[in-house]
C-alpha positions in Angstrom: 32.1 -23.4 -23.4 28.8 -24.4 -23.6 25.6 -21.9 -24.2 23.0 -21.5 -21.8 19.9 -22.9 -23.2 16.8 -19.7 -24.1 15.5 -18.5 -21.3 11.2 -19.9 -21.4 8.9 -17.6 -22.3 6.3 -17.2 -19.3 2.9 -18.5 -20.1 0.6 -16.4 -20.1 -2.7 -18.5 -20.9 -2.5 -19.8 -17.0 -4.2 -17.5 -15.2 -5.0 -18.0 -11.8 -8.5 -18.9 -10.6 -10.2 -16.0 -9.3 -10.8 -14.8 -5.9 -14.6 -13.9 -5.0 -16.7 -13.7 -2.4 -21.1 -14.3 -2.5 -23.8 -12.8 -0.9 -27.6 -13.8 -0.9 -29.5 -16.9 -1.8 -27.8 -19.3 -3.8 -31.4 -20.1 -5.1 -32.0 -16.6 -5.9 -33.4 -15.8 -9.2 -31.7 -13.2 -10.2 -27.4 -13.2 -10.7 -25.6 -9.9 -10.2 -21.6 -10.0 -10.8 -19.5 -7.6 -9.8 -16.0 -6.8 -10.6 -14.1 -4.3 -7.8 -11.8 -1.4 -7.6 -7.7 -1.3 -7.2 -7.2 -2.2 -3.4 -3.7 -3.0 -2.0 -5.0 -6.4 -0.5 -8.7 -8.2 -1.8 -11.2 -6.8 1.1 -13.3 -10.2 0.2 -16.3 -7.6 -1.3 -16.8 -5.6 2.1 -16.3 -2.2 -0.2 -20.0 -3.5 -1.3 -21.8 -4.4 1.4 -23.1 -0.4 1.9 -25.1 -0.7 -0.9 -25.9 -4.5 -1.5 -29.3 -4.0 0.1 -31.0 -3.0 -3.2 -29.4 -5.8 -5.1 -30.3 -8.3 -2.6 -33.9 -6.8 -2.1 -34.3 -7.0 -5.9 -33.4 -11.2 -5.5 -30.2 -11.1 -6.6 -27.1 -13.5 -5.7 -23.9 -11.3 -5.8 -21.2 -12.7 -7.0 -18.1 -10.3 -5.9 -14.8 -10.9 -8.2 -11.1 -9.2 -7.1 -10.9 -7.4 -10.5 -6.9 -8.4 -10.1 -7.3 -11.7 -9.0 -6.9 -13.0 -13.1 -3.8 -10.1 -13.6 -0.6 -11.7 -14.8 2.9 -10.1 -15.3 2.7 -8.3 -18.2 -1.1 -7.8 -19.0 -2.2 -5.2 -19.9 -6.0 -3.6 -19.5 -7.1 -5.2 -22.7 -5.4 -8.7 -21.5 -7.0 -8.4 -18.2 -10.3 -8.0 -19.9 -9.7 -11.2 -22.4 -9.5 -13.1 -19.1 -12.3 -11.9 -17.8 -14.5 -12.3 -20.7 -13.4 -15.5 -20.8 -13.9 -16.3 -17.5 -17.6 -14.9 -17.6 -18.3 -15.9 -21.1 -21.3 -17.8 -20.1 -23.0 -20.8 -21.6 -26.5 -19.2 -21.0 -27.3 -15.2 -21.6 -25.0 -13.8 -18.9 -25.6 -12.2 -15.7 -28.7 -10.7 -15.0 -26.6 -7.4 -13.4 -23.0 -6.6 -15.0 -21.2 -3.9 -12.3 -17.8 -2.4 -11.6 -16.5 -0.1 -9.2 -13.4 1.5 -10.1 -11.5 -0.4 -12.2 -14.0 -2.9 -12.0 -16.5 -0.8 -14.0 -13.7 0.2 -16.9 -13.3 -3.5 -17.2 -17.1 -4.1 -16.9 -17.4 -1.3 -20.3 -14.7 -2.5 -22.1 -16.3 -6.6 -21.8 -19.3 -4.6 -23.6 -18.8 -5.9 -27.2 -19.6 -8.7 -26.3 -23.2 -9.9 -27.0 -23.4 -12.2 -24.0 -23.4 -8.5 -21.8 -26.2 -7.0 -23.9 -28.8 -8.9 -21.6 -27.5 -7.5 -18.6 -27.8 -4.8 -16.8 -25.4 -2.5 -16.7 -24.1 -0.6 -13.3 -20.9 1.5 -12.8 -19.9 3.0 -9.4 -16.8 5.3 -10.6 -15.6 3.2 -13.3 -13.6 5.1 -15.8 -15.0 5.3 -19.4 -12.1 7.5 -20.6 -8.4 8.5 -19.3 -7.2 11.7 -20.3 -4.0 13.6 -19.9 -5.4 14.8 -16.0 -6.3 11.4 -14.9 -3.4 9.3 -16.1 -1.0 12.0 -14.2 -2.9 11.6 -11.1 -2.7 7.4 -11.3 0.6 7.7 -12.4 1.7 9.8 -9.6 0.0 7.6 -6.8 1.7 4.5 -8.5 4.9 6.1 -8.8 4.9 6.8 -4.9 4.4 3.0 -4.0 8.2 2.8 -5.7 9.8 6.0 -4.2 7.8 7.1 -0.8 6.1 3.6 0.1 3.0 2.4 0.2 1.7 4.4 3.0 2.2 7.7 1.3 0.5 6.1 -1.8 -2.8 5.4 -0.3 -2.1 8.7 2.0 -2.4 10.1 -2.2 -4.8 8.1 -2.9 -7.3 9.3 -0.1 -6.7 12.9 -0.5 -8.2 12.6 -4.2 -11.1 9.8 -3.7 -12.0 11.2 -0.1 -15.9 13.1 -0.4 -16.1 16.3 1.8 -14.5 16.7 5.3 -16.6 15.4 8.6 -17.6 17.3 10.7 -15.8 17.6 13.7 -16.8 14.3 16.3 -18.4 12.9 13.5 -18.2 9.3 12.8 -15.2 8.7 10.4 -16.0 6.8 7.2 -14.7 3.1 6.9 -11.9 3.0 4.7 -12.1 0.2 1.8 -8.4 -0.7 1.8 -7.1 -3.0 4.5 -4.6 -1.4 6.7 -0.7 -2.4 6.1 1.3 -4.6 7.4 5.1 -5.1 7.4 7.7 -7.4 5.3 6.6 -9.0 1.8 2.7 -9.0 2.1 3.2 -5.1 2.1 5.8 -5.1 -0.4 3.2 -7.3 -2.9 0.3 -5.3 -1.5 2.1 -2.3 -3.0 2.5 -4.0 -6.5 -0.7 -4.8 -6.8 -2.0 -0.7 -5.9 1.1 0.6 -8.3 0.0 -1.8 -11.1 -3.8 -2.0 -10.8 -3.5 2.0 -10.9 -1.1 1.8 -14.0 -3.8 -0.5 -15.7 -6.0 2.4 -16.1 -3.8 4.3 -18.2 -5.2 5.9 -21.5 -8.4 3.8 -21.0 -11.0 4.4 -23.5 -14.3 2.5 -24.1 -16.6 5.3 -25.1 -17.7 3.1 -28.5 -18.5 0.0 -26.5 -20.4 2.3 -24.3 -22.7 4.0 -26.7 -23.2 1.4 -28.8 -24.5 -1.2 -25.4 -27.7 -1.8 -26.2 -29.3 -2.9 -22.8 -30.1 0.0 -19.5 -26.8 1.4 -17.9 -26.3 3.5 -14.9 -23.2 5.4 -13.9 -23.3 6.6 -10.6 -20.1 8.8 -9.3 -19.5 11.3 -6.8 -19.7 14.9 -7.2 -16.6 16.0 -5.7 -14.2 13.7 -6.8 -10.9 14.8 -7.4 -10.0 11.5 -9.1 -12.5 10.4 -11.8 -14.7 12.6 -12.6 -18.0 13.2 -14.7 -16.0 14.5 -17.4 -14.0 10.7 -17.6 -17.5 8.9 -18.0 -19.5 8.4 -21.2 -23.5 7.2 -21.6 -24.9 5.6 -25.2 -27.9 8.2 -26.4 -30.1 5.7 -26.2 -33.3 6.5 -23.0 -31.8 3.7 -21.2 -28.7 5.5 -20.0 -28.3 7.2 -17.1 -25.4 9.3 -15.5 -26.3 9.9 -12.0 -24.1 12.6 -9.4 -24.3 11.9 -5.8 -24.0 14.9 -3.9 -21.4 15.8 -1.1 -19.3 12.6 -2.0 -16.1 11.7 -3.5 -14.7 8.6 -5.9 -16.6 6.1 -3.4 -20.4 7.4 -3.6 -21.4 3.9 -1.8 -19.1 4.9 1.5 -19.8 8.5 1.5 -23.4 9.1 1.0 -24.8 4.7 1.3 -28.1 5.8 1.5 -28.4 8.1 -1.7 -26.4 5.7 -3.8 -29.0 2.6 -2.5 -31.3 5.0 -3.6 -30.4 5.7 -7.0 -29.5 1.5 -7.6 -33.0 0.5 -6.5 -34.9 3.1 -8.6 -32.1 2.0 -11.7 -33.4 -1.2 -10.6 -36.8 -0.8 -10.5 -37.7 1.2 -13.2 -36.2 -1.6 -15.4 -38.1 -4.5 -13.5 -41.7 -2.0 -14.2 
């Protein structure tokens, strides 16, 4: 009988190119690159337009990245952060604007050892610094209902902990930043992606690189989210740091309350450009 010859290992170095979208002025003089949140299918950066205006306004070109466009089977956060930092790894000083919503932002903290980030600056809409016990039982229960319940029920989860306060009634209902399902395999991958992209988040911790980032850094969040929290972000001690609340909001400060997170971007913004 002859053996079967060993199985290949998978490479691993092949990552796929990654899927963005742009808005502004290719001519602009400014670059701002921004890396998004877990979503069951890539939205092509809409979750940003709310609260592009200031970036824009400020003569920006936004570069908008699907944070799990470079994912492959088996990485892990740190892997998906090598690609990244060596897909942005740039030949000049970097972007001129680093920011992250979500996942997006942990990845954007953790790339912060390297020196090529320390001219940037720095802007994090949710993005978790740290994971304790409360938030990797929270991801780890949404993910683990894509498997058992579907992914319906998952992002049904999902809402009920990222959601700001209720509307009022006849009020105008807030756009949601996932795309809505559809049948057959493209649900059944859109459902890997949510599980895994939640699971990525798992024990995430880049407190040092965050202290230790030299250049101005603003986390903005929202003060009632039941998801990540103020307590699951971390600022360096140095003047440049901020930590900003935005009232009457949830996990997504830039749907629920636009005009207040515009606000606190373009005085971030401009008291950096003064």
């Amino acid at each position: 009988m002859t053996s079967r010859p060993p199985h290949p290992e998978p490479v691993r170095d092949a990552a796929p190119a990654p899927a963005a979208a742009v808005l502004g002025e290719p001519d602009a003089p400014r670059h701002a690159v921004v890396l998004a949140p877990v979503m069951p299918r890539w939205d092509h950066g809409a979750f940003l337009q709310q609260v592009a205006e200031p970036l824009l306004a400020s003569g920006h070109r936004i570069t908008i990245y699907d944070t799990l466009s470079l994912l492959c089977e088996g990485d892990d956060l740190k892997a998906l952060v090598d690609r990244w930092a060596a897909h942005l790894a740039p030949g000049t000083d970097g972007p001129d604007l680093l920011a992250g919503n979500a996942l997006g932002g942990a990845v954007v903290q953790a790339l912060l050892t390297h020196e090529w980030t320390h001219h940037s600056k720095v802007l994090l809409l949710s993005g978790p610094t740290v994971a304790d016990d409360e938030l990797n039982t929270e991801l780890e229960r949404i993910a683990a209902a894509v498997g058992t319940h579907g992914l319906s029920t998952a992002l049904h989860l999902l809402e009920e902990v990222v959601s700001g306060p209720a509307r009022e009634p006849g009020s105008v209902p807030r756009q949601r930043t996932e795309p809505a399902a559809a049948p057959g395999r493209d649900e059944a991958a859109a459902g890997r992606r949510l599980s895994t992209g939640l699971r990525l988040l798992h024990d995430a911790d880049a407190r040092e690189s965050v202290r230790d980032f030299p250049g101005p850094l603003l986390h903005l969040y929202g003060e009632q989210s039941l998801l990540v929290q103020a307590k699951h972000l971390a600022t360096g001690p140095r003047p440049r740091h901020h930590l900003v609340g935005i009232p009457q909001a949830g996990m997504r400060p830039h749907a629920d309350q636009p005009a207040l997170t515009r606000d606190a971007v373009a005085r971030f913004l401009g008291a950096e450009e003064s």
